[in-house]
N, C-alpha and C positions, 0 to 999 in steps of 0.2 A: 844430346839429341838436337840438332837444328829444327827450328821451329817457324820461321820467316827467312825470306830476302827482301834487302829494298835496294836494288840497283841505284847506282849513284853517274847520274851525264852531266854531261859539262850543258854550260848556259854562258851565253854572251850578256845577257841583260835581265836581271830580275825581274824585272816589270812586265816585259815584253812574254818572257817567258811563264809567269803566274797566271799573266791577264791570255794566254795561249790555255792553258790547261783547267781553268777554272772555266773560262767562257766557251770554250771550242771543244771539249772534252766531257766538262762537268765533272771534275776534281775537286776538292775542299785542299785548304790549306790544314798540314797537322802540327799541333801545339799553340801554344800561344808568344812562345817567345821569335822575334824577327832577327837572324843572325844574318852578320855583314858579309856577302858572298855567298849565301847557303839560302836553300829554299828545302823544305820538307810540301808535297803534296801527297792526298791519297782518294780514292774510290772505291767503295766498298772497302775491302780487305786489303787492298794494295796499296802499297806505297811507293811511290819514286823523291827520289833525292838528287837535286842537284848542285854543284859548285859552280862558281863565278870563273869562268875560261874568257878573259876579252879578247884574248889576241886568236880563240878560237876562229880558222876559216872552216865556216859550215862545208864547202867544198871538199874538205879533209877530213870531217868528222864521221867515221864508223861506229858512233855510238847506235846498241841496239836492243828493243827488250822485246821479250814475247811475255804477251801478258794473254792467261787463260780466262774464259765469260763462261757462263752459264746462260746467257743470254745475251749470242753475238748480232741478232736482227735488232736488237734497241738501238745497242752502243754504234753498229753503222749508221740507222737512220739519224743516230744523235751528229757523227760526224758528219756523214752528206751534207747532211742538213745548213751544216757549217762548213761546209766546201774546204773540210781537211783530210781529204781521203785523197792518198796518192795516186795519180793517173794509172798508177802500173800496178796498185795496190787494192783494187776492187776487189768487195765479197765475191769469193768464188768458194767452190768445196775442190781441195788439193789430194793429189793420190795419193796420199799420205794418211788419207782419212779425217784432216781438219777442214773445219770454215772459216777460212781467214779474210781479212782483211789489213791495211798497213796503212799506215800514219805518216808524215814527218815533220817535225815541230820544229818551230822557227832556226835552231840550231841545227836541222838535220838529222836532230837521233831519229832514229826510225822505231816504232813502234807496231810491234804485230799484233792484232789479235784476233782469235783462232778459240773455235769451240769444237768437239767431238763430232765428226758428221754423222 
């Protein structure tokens, strides 16, 4: 029986990429050990993992996660707030019956998220 996912993007820079998700997102770092090219983050119940890609061009990268809130009016004003909310990516409610908004973190991955309208 599958129990979690933790999606795994590529990252150009550790630092850049931590100090992105911790500060602009409000992510926690998970575990205690610090591995070389590898970052483990999470929020609430989720986790994201990423690998060390240098020779990543964000221009080419189609990394993407939709990540589900239970409370998607916090987590936007948390990113407006921090002016990481994609121009093209604004809270709207979609015909699909979500309320989504979109991300994209210094490497490009894009990141959705979307609550039950």
């Amino acid at each position: 029986m599958l129990t979690s996912i933790h999606p795994k993007l590529p990252m150009r820079n550790k630092a850049v990429t931590r100090d992105f998700y911790l500060n602009k997102l409000g992510f926690e770092e998970f575990g205690a050990a610090d591995y070389a090219g590898y970052l483990m983050l999470q929020k609430d119940q989720v986790q994201i993992h990423f690998f060390e890609f240098k020779e990543l061009n964000p221009s080419e990268n189609y990394g993407q996660v939709y990540i589900r809130t239970n409370d998607i009016d916090q987590m936007y004003a948390l990113a407006e707030r921090n002016a990481v909310v994609h121009p093209n990516g604004r809270l709207a409610t979609k015909p699909w019956g979500q309320k989504e908004f979109s991300v994209l973190d210094p490497d490009h991955n894009l990141l959705t998220f979307g609550e039950d309208a």
